[in-house]
C-alpha positions as CSV (number, residue, x, y, z in Angstrom):
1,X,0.0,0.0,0.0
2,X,1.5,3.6,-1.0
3,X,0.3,7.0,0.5
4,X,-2.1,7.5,-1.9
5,X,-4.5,4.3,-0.8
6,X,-4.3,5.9,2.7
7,X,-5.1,9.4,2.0
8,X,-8.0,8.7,-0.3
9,X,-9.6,7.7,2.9
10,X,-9.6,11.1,4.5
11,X,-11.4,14.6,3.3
12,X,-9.8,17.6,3.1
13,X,-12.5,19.2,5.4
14,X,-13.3,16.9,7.8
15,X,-9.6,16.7,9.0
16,X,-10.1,20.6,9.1
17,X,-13.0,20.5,11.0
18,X,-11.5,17.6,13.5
19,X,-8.8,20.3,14.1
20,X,-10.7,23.2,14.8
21,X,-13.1,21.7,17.1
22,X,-10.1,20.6,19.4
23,X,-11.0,22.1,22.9
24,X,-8.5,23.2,25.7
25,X,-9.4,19.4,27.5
26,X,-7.9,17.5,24.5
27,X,-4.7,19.7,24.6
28,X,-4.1,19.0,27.8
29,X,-4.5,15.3,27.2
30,X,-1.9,15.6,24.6
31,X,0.1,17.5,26.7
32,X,-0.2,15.2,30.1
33,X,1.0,12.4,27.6
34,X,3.9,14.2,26.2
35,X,4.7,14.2,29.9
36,X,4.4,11.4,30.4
37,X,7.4,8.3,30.2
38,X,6.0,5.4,27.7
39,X,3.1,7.0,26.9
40,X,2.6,7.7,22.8
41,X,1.1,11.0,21.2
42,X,-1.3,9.6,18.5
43,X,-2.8,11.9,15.3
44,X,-6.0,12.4,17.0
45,X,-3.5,14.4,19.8
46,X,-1.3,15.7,17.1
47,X,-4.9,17.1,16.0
48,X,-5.1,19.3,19.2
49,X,-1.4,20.5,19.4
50,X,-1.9,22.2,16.1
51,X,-5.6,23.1,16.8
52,X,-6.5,27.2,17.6
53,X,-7.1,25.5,21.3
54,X,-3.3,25.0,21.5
55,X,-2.3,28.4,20.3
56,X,-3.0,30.2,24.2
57,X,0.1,31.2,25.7
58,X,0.4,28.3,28.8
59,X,-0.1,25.7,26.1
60,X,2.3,26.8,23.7
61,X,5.0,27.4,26.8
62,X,4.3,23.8,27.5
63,X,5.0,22.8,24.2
64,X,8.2,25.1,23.8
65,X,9.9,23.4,27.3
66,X,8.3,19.9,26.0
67,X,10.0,20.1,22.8
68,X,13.5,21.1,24.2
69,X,13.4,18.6,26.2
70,X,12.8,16.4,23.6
71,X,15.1,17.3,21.0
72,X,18.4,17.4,23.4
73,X,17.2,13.8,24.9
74,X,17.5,12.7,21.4
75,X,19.6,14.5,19.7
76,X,21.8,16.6,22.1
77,X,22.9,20.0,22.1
78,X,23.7,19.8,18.5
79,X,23.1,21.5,15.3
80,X,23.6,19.6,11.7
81,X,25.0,22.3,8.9
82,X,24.0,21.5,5.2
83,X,24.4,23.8,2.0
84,X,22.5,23.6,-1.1
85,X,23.8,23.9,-3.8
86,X,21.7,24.7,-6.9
87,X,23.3,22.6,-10.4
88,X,20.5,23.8,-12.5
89,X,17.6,26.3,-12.9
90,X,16.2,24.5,-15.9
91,X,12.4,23.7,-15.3
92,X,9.6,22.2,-17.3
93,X,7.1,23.0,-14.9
94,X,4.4,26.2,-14.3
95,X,4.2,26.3,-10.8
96,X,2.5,29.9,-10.3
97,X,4.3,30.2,-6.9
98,X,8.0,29.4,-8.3
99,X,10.9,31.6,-9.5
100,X,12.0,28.9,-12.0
101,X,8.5,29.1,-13.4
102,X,8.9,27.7,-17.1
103,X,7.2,30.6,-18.7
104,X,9.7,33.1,-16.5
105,X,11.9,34.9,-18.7
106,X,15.6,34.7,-17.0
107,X,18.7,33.3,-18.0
108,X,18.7,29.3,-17.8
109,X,21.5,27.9,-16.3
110,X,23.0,24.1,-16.1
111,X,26.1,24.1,-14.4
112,X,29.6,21.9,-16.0
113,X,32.2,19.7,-14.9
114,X,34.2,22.6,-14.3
115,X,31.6,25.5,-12.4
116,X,30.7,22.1,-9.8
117,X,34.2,21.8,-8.9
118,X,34.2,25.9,-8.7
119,X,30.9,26.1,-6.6
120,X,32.3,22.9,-4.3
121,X,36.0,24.6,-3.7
122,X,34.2,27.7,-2.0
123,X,32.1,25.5,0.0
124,X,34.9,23.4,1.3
125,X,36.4,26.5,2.6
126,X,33.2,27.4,4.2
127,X,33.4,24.4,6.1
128,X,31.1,22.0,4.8
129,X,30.6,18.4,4.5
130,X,26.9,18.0,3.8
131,X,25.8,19.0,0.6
132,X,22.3,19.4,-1.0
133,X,21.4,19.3,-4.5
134,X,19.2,20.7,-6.0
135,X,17.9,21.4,-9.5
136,X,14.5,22.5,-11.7
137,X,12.4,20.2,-13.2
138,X,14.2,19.5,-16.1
139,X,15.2,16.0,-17.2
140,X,16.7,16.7,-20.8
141,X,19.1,19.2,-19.1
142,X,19.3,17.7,-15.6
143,X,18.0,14.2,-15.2
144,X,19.5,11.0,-13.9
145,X,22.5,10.6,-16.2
146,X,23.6,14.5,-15.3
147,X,22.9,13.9,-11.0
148,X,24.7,10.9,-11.2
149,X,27.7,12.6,-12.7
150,X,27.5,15.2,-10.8
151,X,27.5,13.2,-7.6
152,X,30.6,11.2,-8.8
153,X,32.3,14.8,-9.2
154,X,31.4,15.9,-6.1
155,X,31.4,12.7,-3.7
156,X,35.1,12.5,-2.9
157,X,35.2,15.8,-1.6
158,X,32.1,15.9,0.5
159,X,30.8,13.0,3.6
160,X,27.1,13.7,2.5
161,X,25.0,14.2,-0.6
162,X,21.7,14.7,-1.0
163,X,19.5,15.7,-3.5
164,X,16.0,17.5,-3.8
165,X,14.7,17.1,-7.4
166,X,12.6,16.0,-9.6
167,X,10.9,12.2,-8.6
168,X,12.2,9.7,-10.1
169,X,11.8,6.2,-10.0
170,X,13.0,3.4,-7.7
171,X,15.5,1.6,-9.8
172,X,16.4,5.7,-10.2
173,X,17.1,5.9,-6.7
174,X,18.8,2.9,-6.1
175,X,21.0,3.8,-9.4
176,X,22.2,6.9,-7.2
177,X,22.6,5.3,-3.9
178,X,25.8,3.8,-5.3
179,X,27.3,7.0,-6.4
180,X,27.1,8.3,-2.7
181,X,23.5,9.3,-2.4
182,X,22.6,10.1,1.2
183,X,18.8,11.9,1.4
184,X,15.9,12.8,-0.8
185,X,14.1,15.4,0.3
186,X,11.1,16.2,-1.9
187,X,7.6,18.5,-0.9
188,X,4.4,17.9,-2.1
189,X,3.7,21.9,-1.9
190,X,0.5,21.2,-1.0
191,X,-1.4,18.1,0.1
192,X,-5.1,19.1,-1.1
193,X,-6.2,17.3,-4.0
194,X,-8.6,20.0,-4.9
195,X,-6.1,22.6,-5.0
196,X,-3.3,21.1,-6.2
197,X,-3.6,21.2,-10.1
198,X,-4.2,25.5,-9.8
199,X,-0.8,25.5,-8.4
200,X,0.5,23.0,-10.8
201,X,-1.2,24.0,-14.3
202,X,1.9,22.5,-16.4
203,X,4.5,20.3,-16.4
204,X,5.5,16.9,-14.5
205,X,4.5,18.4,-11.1
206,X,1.2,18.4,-12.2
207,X,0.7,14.5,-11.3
208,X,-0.4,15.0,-7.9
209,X,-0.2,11.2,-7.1
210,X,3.3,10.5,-8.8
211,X,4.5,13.3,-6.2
212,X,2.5,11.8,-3.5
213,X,4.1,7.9,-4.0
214,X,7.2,9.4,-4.5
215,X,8.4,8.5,-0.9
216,X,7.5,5.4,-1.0
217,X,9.9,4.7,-4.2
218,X,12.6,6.0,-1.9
219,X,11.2,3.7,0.5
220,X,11.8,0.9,-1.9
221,X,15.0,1.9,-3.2
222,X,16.3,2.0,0.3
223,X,17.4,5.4,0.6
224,X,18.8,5.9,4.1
225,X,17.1,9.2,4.6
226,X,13.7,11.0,3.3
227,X,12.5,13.9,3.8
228,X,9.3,15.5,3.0
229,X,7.0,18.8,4.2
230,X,4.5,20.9,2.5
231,X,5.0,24.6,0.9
232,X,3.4,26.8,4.0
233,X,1.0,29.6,2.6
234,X,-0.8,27.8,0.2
235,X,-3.4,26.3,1.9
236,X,-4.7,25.7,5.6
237,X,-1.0,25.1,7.5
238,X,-3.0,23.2,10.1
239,X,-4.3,20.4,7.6
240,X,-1.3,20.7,5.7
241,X,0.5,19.1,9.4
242,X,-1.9,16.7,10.1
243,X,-1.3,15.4,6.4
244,X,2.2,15.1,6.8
245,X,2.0,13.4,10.1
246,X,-0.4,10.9,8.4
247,X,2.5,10.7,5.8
248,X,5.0,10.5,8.0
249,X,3.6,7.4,9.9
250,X,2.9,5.3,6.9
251,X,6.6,6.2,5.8
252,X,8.3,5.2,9.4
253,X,5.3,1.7,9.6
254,X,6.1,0.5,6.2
255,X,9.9,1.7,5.5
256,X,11.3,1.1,8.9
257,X,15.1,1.1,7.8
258,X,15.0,4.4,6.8
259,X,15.2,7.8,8.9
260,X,13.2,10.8,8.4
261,X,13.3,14.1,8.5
262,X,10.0,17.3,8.3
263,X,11.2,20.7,6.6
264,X,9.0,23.9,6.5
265,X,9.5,25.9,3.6
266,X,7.2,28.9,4.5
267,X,6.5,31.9,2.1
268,X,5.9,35.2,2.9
269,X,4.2,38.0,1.3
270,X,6.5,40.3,-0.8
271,X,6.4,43.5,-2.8
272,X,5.8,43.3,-6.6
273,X,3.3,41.3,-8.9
274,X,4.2,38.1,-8.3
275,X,2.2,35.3,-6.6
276,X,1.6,36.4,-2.7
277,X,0.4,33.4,-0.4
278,X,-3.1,33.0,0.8
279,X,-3.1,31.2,4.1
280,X,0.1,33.4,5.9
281,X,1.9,31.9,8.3
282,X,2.7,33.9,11.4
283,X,6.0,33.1,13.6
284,X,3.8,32.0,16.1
285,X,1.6,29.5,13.9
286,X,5.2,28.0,12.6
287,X,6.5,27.9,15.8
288,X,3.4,25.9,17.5
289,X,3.5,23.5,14.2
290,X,7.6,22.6,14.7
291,X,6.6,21.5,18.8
292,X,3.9,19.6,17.2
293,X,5.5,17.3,15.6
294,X,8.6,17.4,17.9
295,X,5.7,15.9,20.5
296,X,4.3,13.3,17.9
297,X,8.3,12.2,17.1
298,X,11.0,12.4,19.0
299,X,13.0,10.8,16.7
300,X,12.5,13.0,13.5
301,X,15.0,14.9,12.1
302,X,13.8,18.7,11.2
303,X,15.3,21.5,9.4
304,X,15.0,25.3,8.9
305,X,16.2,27.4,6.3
306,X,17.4,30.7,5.1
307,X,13.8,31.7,4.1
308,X,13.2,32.4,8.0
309,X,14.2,35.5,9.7
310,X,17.3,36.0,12.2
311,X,15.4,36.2,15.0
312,X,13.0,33.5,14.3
313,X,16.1,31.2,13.5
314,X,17.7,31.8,16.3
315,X,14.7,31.2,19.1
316,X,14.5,27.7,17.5
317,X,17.7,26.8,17.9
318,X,17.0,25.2,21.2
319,X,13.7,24.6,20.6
320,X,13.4,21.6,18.3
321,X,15.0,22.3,15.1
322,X,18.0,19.4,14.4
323,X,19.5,20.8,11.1
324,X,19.8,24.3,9.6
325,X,21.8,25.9,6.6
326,X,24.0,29.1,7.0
327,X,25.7,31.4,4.0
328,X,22.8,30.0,1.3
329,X,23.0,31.1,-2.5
330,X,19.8,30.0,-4.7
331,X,21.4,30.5,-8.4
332,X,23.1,28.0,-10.2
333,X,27.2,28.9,-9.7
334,X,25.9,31.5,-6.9
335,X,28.5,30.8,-4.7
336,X,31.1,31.4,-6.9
337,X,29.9,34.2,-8.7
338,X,26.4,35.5,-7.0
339,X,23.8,36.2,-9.7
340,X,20.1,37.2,-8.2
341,X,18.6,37.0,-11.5
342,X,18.7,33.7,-11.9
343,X,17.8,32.8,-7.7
344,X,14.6,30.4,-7.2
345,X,14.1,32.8,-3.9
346,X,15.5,36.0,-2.2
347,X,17.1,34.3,0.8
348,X,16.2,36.2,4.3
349,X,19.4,35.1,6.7
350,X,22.1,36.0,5.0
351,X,24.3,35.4,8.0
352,X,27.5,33.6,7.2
353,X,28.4,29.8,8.3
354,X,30.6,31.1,10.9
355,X,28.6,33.8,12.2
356,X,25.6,31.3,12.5
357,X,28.4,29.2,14.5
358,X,29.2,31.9,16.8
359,X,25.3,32.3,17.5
360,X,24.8,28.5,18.1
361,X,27.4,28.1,20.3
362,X,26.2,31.0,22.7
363,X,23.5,29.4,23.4
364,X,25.2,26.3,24.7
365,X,24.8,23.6,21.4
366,X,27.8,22.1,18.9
367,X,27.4,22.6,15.0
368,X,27.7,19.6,13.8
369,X,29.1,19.5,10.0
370,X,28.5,16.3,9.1
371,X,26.3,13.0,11.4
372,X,27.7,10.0,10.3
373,X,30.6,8.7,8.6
374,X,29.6,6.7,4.6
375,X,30.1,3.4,6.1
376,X,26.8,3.3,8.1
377,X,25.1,4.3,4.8
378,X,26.1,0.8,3.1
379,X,23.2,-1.3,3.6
């Protein structure tokens, strides 16, 4: 069974409607378990932690100390740094919210041999070992045959590689797992049905159930990470989280050997024409979501990126987060030679690696620039 056979059994609104009708008595049921040793937050709880109940201040004070507490039992005072690193801005697809929209008129760019190895020189001097790629939607200009290269190029001079592209399929995945591939990370935007073709109006992305199984391909294929989230400002953030937790526990049930991580890629509204988000996102909101599912999982891995504020990054330090990236370019060769033009996204921290390091380590945590040595990825 994939994640599509499970989902089909629940309805956009009535998941909304079990969420909003939380009351204060079921958050504190979720909370007294959270509390307490053995006992096992379910999604009917994970319902009321992202519920308007569990928004008042005591609650989400409870959540904030639960959710520290958490994290370090888990994972320590520690901090994973990653980079992406953008190979190509190529894209078939017409996502309305995207900067690499295909009908955008920029400069298209696919990086060589040669501007890899230049990107990867400055990042080894930044200090990194855990490198993400990404690319467009592109396969003629940047489909398996290119990432595999790629990752031969660049896997003797990083511990980590992982990728967010386009989905592929298993034998795909299992291809690149022998040239070093680490992680997948890849985001359904937005996980109502409905919806999700006026987002999508061209290209591959438009298969909203190819997306959906995607996971469970890397499940198949073995992949000794996966990630996955949903775009934040789309569509109703609350049901988007319940519908990644539903994801998440089919992945972790049927996929056991593989470890997981939840990212949160939240937009904000900007100046200009472009597409502006519906369904904003307030700190507060993104901050009540992240304790959520640091309650339902203790074991999950989560990120934050350069999208977020200063401030914002640096309150969830301690508070749940397990990975972040510092000093991010979103151009293709930005890192070598900066080009906003051709960026998917304006970053908002622009902090460097080291002054993200200095902040980190004030508070009492290690940056960690790599988890695990390549030998506990063979399988």
């Amino acid at each position: 069974m994939v994640f599509s056979d499970v989902l089909k059994d629940y309805s956009w609104n009535e998941i909304g409607s079990g969420i909003y009708a939380k009351t204060d008595a079921d958050v504190e049921r979720a909370l007294s378990k959270a509390r307490t040793p053995g006992a096992e937050i379910d999604l009917e709880d994970f319902k009321a932690l992202v519920s308007p109940a569990a928004s008042k201040a005591p609650y989400m004070e409870a959540m904030a100390g639960l959710s520290r507490i958490a994290t370090q039992k888990k994972f320590g005072k520690t901090i994973q740094f990653y980079i992406p690193l953008y190979l190509s801005n190529e894209c078939t697809n017409h996502c309305i919210y995207c900067g690499f929209n295909h009908k955008n008129k920029f400069t298209r760019v696919t990086l060589s041999d040669g501007q890899i190895m230049e990107e990867c020189e400055v990042l080894k001097k930044m200090g990194y070992e855990h490198i993400l790629l990404l690319t467009g939607e592109a396969p003629k200009q940047a489909g398996i045959d290119y990432l595999e290269h790629a990752m031969q190029l660049i896997a003797p001079h990083f511990a980590q590689i992982s990728l967010e592209v386009q989905p592929m399929d298993t034998p795909d995945y299992a291809r690149l797992r022998k040239s070093g591939l680490h992680a997948v990370y890849v985001y359904q935007e937005t996980y109502n049905r409905e919806r999700y073709g006026f987002y999508h109006p061209a290209g591959m992305k438009r298969d909203y159930e190819w997306r959906l199984n995607t996971h469970d391909r890397l499940g198949a294929a073995n992949v000794n990470k996966i990630g996955l989230g949903a775009l934040l400002g789309l569509e109703d953030w609350r049901i988007e989280a319940f519908c990644m937790a539903l994801h998440l526990k089919h992945l972790q049930k049927t996929y056991w050997r593989s470890k997981y991580c939840v990212a949160f890629p939240r937009m904000r509204p900007h100046e200009g024409d472009g597409f502006q988000p519906q369904h904003v996102v307030s700190d507060r909101e993104f901050a009540q979501m992240i304790w959520a599912f640091r309650l339902l999982d203790d074991d999950v891995e989560m990120s934050l990126t350069t999208r977020e504020s200063p401030d914002f990054r640096n309150h969830m330090v301690s508070l749940g987060i397990t990975s972040i990236s510092a000093g991010s370019q979103t151009d293709p060769g930005g890192y070598a030679h900066p080009n906003t033009e051709t960026a998917q996204f304006a970053t908002n921290d622009t902090r460097s690696p080291q002054e993200m390091k200095k902040m980190i380590e004030a508070q009492g945590y290690e940056v960690v620039w790599k988890d695990w040595d390549k030998v506990y990825d063979a399988k």
